[in-house]
MARFIVO-684527 format. One record per residue: x, y, z of N, C-alpha, C in turn; chain. Coordinates in steps of 0.1 Angstrom, whole numbers, plus 5000, padded with zeros to 4 digits. Atoms other than C-alpha are relative to their C-alpha. Last residue first. Example, Ala and Ser with C-alpha at 12.3 -4.5 7.8 and 13.67 -1.06 7.14 Angstrom:
R  n.u  n.v  n.w ca.u ca.v ca.w  c.u  c.v  c.w kette
R 4991 4989 5000 5137 4989 5071 4992 5011 5008     A
R 5009 4988 5000 5123 4955 5078 5009 5012 5000     A
This chain:
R  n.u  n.v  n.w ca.u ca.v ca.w  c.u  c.v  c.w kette
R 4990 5005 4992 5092 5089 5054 5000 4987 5004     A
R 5007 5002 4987 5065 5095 5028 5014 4994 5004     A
R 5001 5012 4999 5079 5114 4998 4998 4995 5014     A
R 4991 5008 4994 5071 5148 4994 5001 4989 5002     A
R 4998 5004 4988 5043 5159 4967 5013 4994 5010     A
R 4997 5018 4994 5042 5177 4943 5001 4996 5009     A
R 4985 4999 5000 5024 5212 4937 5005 4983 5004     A
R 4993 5004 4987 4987 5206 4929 5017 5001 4998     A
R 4996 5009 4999 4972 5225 4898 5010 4998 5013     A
R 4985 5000 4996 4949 5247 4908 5009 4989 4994     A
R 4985 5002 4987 4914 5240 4902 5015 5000 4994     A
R 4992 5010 5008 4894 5260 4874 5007 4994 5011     A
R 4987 4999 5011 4872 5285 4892 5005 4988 4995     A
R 4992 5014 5003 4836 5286 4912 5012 5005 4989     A
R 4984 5003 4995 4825 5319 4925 5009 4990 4999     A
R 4992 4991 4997 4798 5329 4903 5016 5003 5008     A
R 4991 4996 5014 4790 5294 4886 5002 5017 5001     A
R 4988 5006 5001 4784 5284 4921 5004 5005 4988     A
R 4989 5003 4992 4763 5312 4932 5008 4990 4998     A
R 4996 4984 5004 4739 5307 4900 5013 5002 5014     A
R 4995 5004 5015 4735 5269 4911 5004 5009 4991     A
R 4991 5005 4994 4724 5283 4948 5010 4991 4987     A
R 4995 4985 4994 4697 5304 4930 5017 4995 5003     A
R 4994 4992 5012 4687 5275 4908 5008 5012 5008     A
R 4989 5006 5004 4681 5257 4940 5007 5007 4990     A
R 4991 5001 4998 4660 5282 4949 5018 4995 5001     A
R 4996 4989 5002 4638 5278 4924 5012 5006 5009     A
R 4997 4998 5014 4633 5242 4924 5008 5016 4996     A
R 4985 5008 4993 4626 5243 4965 5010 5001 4986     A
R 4995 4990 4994 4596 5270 4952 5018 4996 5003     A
R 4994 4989 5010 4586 5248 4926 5009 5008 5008     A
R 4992 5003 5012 4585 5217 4951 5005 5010 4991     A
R 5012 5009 5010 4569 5234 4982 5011 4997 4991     A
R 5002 4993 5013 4593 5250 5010 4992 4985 4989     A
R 5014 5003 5006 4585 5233 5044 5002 5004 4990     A
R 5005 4992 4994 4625 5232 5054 4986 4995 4999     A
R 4995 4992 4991 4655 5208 5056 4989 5011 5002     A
R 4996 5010 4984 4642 5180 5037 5005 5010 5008     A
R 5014 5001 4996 4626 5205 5007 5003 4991 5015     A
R 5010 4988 4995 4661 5218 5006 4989 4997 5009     A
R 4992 4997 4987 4675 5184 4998 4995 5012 5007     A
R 5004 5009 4990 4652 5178 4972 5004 5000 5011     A
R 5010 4995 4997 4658 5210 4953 4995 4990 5017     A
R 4996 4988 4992 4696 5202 4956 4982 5011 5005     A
R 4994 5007 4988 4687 5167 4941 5002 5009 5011     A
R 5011 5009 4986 4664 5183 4920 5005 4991 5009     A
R 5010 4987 4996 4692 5209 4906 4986 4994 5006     A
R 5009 4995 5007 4719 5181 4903 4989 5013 5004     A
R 5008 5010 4993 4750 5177 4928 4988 5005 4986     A
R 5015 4998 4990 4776 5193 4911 4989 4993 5004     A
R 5012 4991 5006 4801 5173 4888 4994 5004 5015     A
R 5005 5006 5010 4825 5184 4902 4998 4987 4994     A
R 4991 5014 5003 4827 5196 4937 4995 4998 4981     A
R 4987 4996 5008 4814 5232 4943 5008 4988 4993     A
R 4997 4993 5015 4784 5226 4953 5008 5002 4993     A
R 4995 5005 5011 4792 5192 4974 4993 5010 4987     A
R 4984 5000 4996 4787 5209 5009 5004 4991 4988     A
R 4993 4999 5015 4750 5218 4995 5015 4997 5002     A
R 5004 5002 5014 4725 5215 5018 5007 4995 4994     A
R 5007 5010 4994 4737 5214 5057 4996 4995 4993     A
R 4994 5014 4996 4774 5229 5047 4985 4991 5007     A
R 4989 5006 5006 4761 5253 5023 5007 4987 5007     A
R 5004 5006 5009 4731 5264 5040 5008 4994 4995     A
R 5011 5009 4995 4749 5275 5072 4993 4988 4988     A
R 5014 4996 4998 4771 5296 5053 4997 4988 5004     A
R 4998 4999 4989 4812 5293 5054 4983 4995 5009     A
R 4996 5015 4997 4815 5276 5018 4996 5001 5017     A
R 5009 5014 5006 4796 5307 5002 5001 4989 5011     A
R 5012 4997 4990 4818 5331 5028 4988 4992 4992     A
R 5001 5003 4991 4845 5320 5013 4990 4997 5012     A
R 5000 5012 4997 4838 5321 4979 5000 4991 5014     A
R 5011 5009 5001 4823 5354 4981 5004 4988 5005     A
R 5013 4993 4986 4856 5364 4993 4988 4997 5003     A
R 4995 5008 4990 4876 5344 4969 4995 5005 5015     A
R 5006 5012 5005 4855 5363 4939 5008 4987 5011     A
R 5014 5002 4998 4864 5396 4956 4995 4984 4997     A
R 5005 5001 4985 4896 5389 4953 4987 5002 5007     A
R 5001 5016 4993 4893 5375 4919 5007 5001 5014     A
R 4986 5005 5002 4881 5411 4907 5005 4987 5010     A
R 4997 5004 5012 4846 5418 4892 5012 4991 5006     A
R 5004 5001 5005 4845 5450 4920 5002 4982 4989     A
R 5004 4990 5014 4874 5457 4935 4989 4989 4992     A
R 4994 5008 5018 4876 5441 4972 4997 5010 4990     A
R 4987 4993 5002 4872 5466 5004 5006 4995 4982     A
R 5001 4992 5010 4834 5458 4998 5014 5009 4997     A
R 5008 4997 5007 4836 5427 5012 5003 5007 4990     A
R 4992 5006 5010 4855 5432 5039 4999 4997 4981     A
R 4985 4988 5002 4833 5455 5052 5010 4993 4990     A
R 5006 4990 5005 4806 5431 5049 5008 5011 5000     A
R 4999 5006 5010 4830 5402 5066 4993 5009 4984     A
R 4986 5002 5007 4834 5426 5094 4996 4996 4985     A
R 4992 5007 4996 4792 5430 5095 5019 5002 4998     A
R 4994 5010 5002 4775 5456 5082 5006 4995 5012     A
R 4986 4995 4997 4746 5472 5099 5010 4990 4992     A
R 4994 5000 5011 4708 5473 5093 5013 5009 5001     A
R 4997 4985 4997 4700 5453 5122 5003 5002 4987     A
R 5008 4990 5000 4690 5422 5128 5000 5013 5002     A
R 5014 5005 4999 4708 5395 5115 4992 5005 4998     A
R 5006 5004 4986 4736 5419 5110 4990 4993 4995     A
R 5007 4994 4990 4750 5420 5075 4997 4993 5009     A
R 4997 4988 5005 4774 5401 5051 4995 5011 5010     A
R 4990 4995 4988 4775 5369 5070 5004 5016 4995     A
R 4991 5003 5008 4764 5350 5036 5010 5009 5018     A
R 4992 5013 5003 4733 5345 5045 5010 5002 5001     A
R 5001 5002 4988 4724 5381 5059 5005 4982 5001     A
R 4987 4997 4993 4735 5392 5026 5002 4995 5011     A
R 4986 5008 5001 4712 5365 5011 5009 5005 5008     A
R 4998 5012 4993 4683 5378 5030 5011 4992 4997     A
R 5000 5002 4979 4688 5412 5023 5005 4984 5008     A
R 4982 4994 5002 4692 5407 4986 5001 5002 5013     A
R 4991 5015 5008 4661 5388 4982 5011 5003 5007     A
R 5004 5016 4995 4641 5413 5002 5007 4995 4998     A
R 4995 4999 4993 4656 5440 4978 5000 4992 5009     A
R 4993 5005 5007 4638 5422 4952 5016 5003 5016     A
R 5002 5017 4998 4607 5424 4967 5015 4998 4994     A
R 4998 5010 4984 4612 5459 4977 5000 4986 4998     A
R 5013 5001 4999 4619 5467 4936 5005 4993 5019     A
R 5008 5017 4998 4656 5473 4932 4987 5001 5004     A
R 5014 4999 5007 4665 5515 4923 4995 4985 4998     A
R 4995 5011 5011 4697 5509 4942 4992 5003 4986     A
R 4986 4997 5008 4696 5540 4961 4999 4993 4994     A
R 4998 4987 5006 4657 5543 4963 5015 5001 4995     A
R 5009 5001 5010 4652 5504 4972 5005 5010 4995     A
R 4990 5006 5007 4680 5508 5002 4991 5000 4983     A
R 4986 4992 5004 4661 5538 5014 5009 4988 4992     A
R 5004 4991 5012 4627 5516 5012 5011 5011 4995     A
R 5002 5007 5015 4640 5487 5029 4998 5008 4989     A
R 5007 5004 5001 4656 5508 5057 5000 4990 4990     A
R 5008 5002 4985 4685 5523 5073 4986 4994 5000     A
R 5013 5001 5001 4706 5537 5043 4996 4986 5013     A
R 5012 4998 4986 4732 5549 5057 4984 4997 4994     A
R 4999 4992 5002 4762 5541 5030 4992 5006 5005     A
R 4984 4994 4995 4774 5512 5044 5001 5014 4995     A
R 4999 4997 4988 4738 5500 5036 5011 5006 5012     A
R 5012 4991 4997 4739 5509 5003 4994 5000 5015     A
R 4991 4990 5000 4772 5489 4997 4988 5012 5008     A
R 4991 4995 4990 4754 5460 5013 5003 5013 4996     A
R 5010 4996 4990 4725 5463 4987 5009 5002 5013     A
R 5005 4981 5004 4751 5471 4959 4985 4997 5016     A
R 4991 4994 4999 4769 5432 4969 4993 5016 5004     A
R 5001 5003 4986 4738 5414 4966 5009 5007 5006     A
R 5010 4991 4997 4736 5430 4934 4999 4996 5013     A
R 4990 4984 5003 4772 5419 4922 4986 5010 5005     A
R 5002 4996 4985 4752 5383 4939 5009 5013 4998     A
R 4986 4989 5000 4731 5382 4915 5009 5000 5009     A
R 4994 5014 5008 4705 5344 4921 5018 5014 4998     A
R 4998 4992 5004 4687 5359 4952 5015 4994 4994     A
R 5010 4999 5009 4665 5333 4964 5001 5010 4991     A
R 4997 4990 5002 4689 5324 4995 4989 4998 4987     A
R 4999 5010 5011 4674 5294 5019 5004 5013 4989     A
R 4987 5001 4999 4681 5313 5055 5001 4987 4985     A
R 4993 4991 5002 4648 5331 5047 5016 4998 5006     A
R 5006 4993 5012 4626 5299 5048 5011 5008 4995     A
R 5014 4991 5002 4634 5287 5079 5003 5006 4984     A
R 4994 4987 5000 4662 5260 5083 4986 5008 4999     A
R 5010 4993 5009 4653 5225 5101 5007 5019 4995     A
R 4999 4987 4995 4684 5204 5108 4992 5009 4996     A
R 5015 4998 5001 4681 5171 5090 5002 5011 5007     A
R 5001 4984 4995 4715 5160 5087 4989 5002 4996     A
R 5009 5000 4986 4713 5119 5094 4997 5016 4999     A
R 5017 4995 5003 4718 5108 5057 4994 5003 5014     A
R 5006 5012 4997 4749 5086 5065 4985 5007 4998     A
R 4999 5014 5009 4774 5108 5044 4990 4989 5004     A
R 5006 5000 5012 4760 5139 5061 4998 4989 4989     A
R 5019 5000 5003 4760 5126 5094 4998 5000 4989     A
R 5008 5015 4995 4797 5116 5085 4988 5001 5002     A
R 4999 5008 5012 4807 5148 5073 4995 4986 5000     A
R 5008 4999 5011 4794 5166 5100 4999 4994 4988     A
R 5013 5002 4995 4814 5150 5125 4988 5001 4989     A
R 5004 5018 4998 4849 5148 5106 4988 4995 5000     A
R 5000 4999 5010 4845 5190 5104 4995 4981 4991     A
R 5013 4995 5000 4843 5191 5135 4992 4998 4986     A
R 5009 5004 4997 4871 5171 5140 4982 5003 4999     A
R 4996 5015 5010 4893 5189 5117 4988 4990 5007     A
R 5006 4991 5013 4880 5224 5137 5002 4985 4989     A
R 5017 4997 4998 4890 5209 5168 4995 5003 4991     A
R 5012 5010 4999 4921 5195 5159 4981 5001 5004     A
R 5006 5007 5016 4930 5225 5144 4996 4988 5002     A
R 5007 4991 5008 4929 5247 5175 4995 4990 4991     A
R 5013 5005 4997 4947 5216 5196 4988 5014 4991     A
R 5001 4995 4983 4974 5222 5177 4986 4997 5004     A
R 5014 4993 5000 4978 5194 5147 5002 5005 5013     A
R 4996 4991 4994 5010 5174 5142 4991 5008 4998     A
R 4989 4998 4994 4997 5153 5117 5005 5010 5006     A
R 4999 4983 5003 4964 5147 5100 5010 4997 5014     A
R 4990 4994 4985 4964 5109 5092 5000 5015 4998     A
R 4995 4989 4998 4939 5093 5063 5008 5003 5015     A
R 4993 4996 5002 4933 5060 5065 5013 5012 4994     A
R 4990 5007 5000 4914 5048 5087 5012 5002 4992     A
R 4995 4996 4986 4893 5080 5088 5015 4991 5000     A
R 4992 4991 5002 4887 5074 5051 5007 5003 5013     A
R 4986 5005 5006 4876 5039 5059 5008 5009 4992     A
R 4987 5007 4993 4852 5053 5084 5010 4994 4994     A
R 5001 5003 4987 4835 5069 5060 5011 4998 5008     A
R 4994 5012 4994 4841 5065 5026 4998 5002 5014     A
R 4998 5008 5009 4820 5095 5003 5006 4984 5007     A
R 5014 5000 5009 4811 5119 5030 5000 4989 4992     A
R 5009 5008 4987 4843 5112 5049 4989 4998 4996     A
R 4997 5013 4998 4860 5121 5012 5000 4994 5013     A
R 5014 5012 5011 4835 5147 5003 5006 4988 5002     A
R 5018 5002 5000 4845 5167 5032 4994 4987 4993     A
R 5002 5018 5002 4883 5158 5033 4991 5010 5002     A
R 4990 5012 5001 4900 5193 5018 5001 4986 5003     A
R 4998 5000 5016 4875 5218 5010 5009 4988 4999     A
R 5011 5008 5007 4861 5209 5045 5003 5000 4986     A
R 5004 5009 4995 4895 5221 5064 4988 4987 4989     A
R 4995 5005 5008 4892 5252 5038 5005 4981 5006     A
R 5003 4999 5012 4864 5261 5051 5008 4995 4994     A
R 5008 5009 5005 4870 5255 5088 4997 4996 4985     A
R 5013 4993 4996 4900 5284 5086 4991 4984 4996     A
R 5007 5009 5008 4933 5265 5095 4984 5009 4999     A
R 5016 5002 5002 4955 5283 5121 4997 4996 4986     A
R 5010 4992 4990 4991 5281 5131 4985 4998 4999     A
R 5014 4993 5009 5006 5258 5106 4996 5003 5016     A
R 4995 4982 5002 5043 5249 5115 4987 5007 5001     A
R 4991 4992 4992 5034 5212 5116 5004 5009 4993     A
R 5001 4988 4992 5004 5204 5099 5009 5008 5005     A
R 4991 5000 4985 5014 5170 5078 4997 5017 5003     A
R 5002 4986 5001 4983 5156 5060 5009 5006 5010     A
R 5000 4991 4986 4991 5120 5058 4996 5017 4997     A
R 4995 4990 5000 4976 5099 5031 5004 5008 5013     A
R 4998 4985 4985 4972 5064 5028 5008 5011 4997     A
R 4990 4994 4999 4960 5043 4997 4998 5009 5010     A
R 4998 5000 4989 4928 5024 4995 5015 5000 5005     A
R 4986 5012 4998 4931 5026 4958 5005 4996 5014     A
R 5009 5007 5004 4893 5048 4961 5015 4987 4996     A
R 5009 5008 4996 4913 5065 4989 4995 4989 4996     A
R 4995 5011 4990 4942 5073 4969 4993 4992 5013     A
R 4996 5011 5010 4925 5091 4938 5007 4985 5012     A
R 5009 5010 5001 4900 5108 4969 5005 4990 4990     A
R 5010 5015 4993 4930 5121 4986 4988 4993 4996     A
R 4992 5006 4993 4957 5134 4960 4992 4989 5008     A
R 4989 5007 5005 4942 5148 4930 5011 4997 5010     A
R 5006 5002 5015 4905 5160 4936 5013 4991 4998     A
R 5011 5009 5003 4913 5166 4976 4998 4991 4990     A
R 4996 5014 4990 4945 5181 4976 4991 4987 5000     A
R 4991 5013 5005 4933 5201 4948 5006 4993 5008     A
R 5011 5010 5010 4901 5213 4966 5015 4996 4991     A
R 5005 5014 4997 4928 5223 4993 4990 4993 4993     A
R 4990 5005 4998 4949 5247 4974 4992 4986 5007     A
R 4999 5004 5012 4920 5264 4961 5010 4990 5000     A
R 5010 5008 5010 4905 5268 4991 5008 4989 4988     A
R 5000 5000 5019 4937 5288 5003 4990 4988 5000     A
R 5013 4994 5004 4929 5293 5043 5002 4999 4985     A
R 5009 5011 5007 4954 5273 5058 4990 5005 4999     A
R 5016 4998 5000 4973 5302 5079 4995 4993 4986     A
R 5005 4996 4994 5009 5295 5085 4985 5001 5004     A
R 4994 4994 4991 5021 5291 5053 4994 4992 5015     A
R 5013 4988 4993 5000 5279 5025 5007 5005 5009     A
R 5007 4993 5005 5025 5254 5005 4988 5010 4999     A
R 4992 5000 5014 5053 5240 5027 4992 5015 4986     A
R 4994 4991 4999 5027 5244 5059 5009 5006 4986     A
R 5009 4988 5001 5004 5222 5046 5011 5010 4999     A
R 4998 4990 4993 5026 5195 5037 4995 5009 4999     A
R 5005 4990 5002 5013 5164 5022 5004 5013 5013     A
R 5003 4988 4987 5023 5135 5030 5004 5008 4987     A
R 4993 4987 5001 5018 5101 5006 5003 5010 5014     A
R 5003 4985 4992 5015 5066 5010 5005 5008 4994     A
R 4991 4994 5000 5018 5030 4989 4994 5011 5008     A
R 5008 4988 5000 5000 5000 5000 5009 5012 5000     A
């Protein structure tokens, strides 16, 4: 049985936040050596922190997909107790998911229904600019209330605004520090896509290719809330518009070190 390791630190630093770097660890290291029930180490030492997101970008679909016989034999090495916690957590979920136990009810308006998100964007900006209402954000944007609605409730998805208030958030600052269009912004979204509630109880395989389908992602919905079939249908489309806004080409992986 041959092995690999994988050094985080080598190629992210310190802070394990590059996505992009761990959906190719994933696609072209751990699920090709899984399905050859081949072991991989993931070696941590040096690495400070790990954001959850990229954690999941990097074994989700393969606990989701093998189970306990990814556990067996995958290795995450030298881990601080920070990142074992966040690796584990990560472990957890993936396993309900893979066994069909996540059922977690959502309400309605944490399902997003707002398919732009360069307009989901202009409703934040219009809130960082004092507008204070629905009908002040409507007048700057020139969006219909119902539309603005939409764009509310995704910001509020996405960790853009307060729950309840109309304030940004950090990550709503952050946000709008990006330029427009540009593939910092498009790793901002992405982040905060992968971070959302919805995303890891629905959809923790939008990004993967192929995508989950658009009635499979309706169907999943409809198990997590009361929404009716067209309604669950339409959303999904929403959440299938968000991936082909922040989705990219993966990375190609740097090589790997030889297993000691």
């Amino acid at each position: 049985m041959s092995s690999g390791l994988v050094s985080i630190y080598q190629h992210v630093g310190e802070r394990a936040e590059n996505k992009d770097f761990a959906r190719a660890v994933r696609t072209e290291i751990i699920l090709p050596a899984l399905a050859k029930e081949e072991e991989v180490c993931l070696d941590f030492a040096h690495v400070r922190m790990a954001t959850q997101s990229f954690i999941h970008a990097c074994i989700s679909e393969a606990i989701r997909k093998y189970g306990n016989a990814a556990l067996m034999l995958l290795e995450f090495r030298k881990c601080n107790t920070a990142l074992q916690a966040i690796i584990a957590t990560v472990v957890e979920y993936s396993m309900r998911f893979g066994a069909g136990e996540l059922r977690e009810h959502l309400q309605h308006n944490e399902i997003p229904q707002a398919d732009n998100l360069t307009k989901v964007r202009e409703v934040v900006r219009a809130v960082s600019g004092g507008s204070t209402s629905r009908a002040s954000i409507a007048a700057s944007t020139g969006y219909s209330l119902r539309h603005v609605d939409y764009r509310l409730a995704a910001a509020r998805i996405l960790g853009l605004l307060e729950a309840d208030a109309f304030a940004l958030t950090r990550s709503g600052y952050d946000l709008l520090s990006k330029r427009p269009g540009s593939e910092d912004e498009r790793h901002c979204l992405l982040n905060l896509v992968e971070e959302s509630k919805v995303y890891r109880l629905v959809v923790p395989d939008l990004l993967e290719t192929p995508p989950p389908s658009l009635d499979e992602i309706a169907r999943r919905i409809q198990t997590h809330t009361t929404l009716g079939v067209s309604t669950a249908i339409r959303r999904a489309s929403t959440l299938m518009s968000w991936r082909r806004y922040v989705g990219s080409a993966q990375l190609s992986l740097w090589p790997l070190e030889p297993q000691p």
